[in-house]
N, C-alpha and C positions, 0 to 999 in steps of 0.2 A: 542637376540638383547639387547644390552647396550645401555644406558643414555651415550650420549657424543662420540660413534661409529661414523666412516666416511663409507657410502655405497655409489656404482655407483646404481644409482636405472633408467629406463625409466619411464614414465609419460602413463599410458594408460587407463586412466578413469579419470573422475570429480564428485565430491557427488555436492550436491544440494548448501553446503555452500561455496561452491569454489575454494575445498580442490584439488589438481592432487592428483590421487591414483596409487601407484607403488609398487612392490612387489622385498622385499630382503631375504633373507636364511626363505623364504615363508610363512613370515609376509607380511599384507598390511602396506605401510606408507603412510601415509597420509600428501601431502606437501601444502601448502598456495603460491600463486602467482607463480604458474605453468601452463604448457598447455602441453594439449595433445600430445604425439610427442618430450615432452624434454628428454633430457638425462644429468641428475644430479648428483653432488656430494653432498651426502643430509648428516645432521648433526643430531642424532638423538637425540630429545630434550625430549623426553615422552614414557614411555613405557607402557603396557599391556600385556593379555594374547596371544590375535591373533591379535593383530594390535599394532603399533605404529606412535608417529608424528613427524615429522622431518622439518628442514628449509633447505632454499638452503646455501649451500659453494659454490658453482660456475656451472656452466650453463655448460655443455660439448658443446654437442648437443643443438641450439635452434632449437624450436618447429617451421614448420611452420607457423602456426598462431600465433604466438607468437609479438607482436607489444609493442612500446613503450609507455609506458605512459605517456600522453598526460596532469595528472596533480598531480602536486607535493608533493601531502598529500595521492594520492591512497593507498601509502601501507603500512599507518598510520589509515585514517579513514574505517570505518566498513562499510560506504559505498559504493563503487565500486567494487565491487568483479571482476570485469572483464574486468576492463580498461586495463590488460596487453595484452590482446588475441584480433584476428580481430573480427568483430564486426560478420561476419557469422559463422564465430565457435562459439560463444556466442550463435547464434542461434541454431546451431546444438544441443548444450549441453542441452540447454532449451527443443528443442521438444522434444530430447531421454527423459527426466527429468521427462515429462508430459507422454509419450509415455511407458514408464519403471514403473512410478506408479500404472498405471491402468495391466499392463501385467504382474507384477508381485508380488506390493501389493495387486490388484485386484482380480485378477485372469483372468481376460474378456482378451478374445485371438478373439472377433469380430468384435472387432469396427473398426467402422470406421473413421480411424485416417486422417486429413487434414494438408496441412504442414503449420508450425507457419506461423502467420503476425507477422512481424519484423516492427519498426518505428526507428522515426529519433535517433540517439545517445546523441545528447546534447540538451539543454536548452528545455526539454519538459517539467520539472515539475511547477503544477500549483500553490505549496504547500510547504513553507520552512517553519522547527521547529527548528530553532538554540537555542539550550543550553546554556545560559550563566556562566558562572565562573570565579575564580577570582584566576592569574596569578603574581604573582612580585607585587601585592598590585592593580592591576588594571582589571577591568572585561573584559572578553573576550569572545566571542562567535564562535562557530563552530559546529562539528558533533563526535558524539563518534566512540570513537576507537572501534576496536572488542570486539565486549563480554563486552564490562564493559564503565562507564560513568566517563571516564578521558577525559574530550573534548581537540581536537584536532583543535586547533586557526585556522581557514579560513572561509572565506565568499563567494569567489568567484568559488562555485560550477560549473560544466561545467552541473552539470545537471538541474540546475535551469537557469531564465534569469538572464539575468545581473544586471536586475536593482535592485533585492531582496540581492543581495551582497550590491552593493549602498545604501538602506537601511539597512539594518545590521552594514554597516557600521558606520554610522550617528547617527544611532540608541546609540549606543554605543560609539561615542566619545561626545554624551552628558550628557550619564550615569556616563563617565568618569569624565567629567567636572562638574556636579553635583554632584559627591561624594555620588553616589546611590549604594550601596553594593550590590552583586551577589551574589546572593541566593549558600548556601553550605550546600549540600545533610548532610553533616556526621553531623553536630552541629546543622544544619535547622534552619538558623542566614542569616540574607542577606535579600535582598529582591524579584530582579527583576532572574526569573527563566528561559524564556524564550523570544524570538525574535521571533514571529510567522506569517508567510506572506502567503499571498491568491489573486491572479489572476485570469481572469478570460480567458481563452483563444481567445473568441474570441471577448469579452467584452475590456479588455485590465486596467477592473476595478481592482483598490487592496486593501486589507486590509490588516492593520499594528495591529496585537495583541500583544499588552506585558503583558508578564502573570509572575502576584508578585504574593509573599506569605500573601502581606494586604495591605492595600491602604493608608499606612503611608507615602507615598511619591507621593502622588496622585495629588498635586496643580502643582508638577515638571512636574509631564506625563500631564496636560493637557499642557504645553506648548511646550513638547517635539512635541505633536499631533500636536499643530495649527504649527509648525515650520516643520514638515515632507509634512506636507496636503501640503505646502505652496511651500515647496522645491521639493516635488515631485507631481505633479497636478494629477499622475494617481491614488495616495491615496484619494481615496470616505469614509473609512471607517476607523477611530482607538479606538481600544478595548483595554480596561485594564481589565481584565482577574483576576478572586484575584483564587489563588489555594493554601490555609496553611496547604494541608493535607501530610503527608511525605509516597510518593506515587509514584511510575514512570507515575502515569498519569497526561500529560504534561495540560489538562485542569482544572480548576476548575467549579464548577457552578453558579459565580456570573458574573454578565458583565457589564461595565460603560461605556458607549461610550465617547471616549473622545471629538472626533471630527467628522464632516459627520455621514454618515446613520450608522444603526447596523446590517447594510447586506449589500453584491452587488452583483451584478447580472453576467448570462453569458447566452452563448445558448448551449445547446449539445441534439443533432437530431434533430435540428430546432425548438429545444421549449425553450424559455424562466425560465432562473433557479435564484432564487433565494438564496441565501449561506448565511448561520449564521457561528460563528464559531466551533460551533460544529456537524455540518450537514459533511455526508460522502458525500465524492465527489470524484470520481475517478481522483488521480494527472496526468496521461496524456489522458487529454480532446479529443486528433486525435485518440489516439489507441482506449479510452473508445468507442467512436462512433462507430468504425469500429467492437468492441466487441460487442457491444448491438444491430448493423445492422446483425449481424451472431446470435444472442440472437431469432433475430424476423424471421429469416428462417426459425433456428431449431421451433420453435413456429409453423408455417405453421401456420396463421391467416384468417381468412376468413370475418371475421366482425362480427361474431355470438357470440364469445366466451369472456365467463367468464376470466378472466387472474389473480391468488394470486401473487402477486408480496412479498416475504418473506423477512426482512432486507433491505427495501425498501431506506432508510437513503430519503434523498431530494425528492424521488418519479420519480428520473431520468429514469430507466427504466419502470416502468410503463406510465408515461408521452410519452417518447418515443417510447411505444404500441399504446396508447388510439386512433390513428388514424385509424385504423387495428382489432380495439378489441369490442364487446359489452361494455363491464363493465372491471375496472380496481381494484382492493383490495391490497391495502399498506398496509403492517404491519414493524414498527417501533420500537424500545425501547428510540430511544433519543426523547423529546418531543416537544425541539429546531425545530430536523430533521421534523418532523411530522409538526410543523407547516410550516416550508418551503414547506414541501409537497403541503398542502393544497393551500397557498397562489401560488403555480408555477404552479397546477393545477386552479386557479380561472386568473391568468396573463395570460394564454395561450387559457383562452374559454374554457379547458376539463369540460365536466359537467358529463362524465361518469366514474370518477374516489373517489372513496373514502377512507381515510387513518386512521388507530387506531396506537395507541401508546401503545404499552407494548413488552413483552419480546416474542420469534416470536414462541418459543413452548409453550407459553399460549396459543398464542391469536391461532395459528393453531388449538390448543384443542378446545376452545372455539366457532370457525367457523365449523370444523367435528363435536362436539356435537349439533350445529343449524341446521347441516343438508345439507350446504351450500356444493358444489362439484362445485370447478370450472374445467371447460375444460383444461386452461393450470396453471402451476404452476412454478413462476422466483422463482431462491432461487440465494442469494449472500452473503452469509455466511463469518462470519468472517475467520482470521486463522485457528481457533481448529475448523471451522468447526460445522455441525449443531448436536445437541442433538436429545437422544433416543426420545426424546417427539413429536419434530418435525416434524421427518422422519414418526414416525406411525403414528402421526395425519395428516400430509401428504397421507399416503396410505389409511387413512378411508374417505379423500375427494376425492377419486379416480380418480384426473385428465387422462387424455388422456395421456398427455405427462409432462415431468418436464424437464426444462430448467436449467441446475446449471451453475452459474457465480462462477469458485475459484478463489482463491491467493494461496493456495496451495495445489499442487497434491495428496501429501501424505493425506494426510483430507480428500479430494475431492473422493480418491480412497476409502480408508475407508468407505465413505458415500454411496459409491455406490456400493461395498457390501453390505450394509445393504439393500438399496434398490432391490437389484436383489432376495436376497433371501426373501422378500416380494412383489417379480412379475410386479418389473418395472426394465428394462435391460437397462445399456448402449447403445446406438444407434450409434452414432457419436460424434468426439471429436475434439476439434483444438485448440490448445494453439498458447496464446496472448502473446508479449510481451509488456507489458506495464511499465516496468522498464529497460530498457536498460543499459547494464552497471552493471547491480547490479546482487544481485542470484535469485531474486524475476521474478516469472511468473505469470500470470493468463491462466487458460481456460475455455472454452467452452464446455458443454456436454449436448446431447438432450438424456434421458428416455422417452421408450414408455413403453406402459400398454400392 
């Protein structure tokens, strides 16, 4: 296989990042903005020893599932991995995805596997991070391309509501008019970094975060504040955000309120939540529910038990236990997060829930050395997934069962080899989609003892 080769390749797999995988003179290649079922004239643009990557030359064969894209920048931004395909082939891809990790990163051939919850396809997120930079001498905001932080001009997401476009927009033709510089990663000169919005789904409340690299233009944003608050009534809350550290992490840890409260509120499981901007919160609120009502099954509660809620962030699912539970234990690393806990816990009446703040394979040492063993055990683990510290101080508090919430499988599986081969098994499993459209899954898995 040669750089710049024309092969007829079919389409008959998908990797996790949304690649179609096809096979030519019996190399895999790996194409981008494919479906299952295509049959292509593929351009080969990258080579290796047993694989290659290739783009389309033209479509022979379209896929059955194979659908039009629905919006203009899909096969620009790094966001939609799967706006070309029907929205149940998306599904498909995902449970095999979920289903394929544990069976054969795993190794567990028992579980018992439940078929994905699918939710709506558009305007379900609660959460937009638009990038700002600066274009033809003028700032501009959107979502990065694949792989790398060349932002790609749009605001009006189909997977956000519409009205976080409308501020974005706003947002930035005052920046414009203000002659406010956007922040530039390579020289780290500019100011204003990102456009940061927060909903609250069934609250309907929003916060407006602009996050600068220093507050050199700070008398402009409180005006830009009182003038957004003003224009859009559903904005409770504007945050100037200072981050001068040259970092992909889109927050910093100073916060000024510009205008309204420095939090707002929502409900998810019928409890009252309070949101900072640094507090986790799961961006679709309807699936989150329905993930953390399958969270309290797998659980099997009785009113007796002790519950470790691990990476707890706002205290949403433990809160969403404490009616069902003895005693609730949030463990935290943001401090922000930790006090929203507290305070969503004290707004809702919970008085059997308590939360610590540190990093969650301390504070799990720290709880197995006092001796403490609670009955069940939430864990929702970042990306990479929980650390060697965690998982053994986890098995020396010996719960009954452990409950793991992923984002991803590959991690998720990994973790749960380790756990098996420390005598807590996989049980059942059932992947969520809670990003539609995208490559991103979560699941569900109950460990017994």
């Amino acid at each position: 296989m040669k750089k710049n080769e024309f092969h007829t390749i079919e389409i008959t797999g998908m990797t996790a990042e949304g690649n179609g995988v096809g096979r030519a003179e019996g190399m895999a290649v790996f194409v981008p903005h494919t479906a299952v079922g295509d049959v292509i004239s593929c351009k080969i643009v990258k080579t290796a020893k047993s694989y290659c990557y290739g783009i389309i030359d033209k479509i022979i064969t379209p896929s059955e599932s194979r659908s039009e894209s629905d919006c203009p920048v899909s096969d620009k931004c790094g966001g939609c991995t799967f706006r070309h395909i029907k929205y149940p082939a998306e599904l498909e891809i995902k449970d095999r995805l979920v289903r394929d990790a544990f069976l054969r990163l795993g190794g567990f051939d028992g579980i018992e596997f439940e078929n994905i919850c699918g939710g709506e396809e558009n305007s379900y997120r609660n959460k937009a991070q638009y990038p700002v930079a600066e274009t033809d001498g003028k700032a501009v905001c959107g979502f990065y391309s694949k792989r790398s932080h060349r932002v790609v001009p749009f605001t009006e997401c189909r997977l956000q509501p519409e009205i976080f476009g409308e501020i974005a927009g706003y947002c930035l033709d005052f920046i414009n008019k203000r002659n406010i510089p956007a922040y530039n990663e390579q020289t780290q000169t500019g100011t204003i970094r990102h456009i940061y919005l927060r909903r609250g789904f069934h609250s309907g409340e929003i916060m407006l975060c602009i996050v600068a690299k220093d507050q050199s233009r700070k008398d402009d944003l409180y005006i830009l504040a009182e003038a957004a608050a003003k224009k859009f009534p559903e904005i409770m809350s504007v945050i100037l955000n200072i981050n001068p550290e040259n970092t992909n992490v889109i927050l910093g840890k100073k916060n000024i309120v510009l205008a309204g409260k420095d939090e707002i509120t929502d409900t998810l499981c019928g409890k009252k939540i309070t949101l900072s901007p640094m507090a986790f919160y799961q961006v679709n609120t309807a699936q989150a529910e329905k993930l953390y009502f399958q969270a309290m099954e797998y659980a099997e509660l009785t009113g007796n038990e002790t519950v470790l809620d691990l990476y707890c962030g706002a205290g949403t699912i433990g809160l969403a236990f404490s009616d069902k539970a003895k005693k609730i234990i949030g463990c935290e690393i943001i401090p922000e997060a930790v006090e929203n806990a507290k305070e969503n816990a004290a707004a809702n009446g919970v008085e059997n829930a308590e939360f610590f703040c540190g990093d969650a394979g301390t504070l799990a040492k720290k709880l197995a050395d006092e001796g403490i063993s609670p009955d069940i055990a939430v864990i929702d683990p970042p990306r990479k997934g929980c650390d060697t510290l965690t998982l053994d101080s986890l098995v020396r508090m010996s719960p009954k069962r452990i409950v793991m919430i992923s984002c991803n499988p590959a991690t998720a599986a990994r973790d749960a080899k380790y756990l098996s081969e420390n005598g807590y098994f996989p049980q059942k499993a059932r992947a969520f989609d809670l990003f539609p459209r995208t490559g991103h899954v979560e699941c569900a898995v109950l460990f017994s003892k």
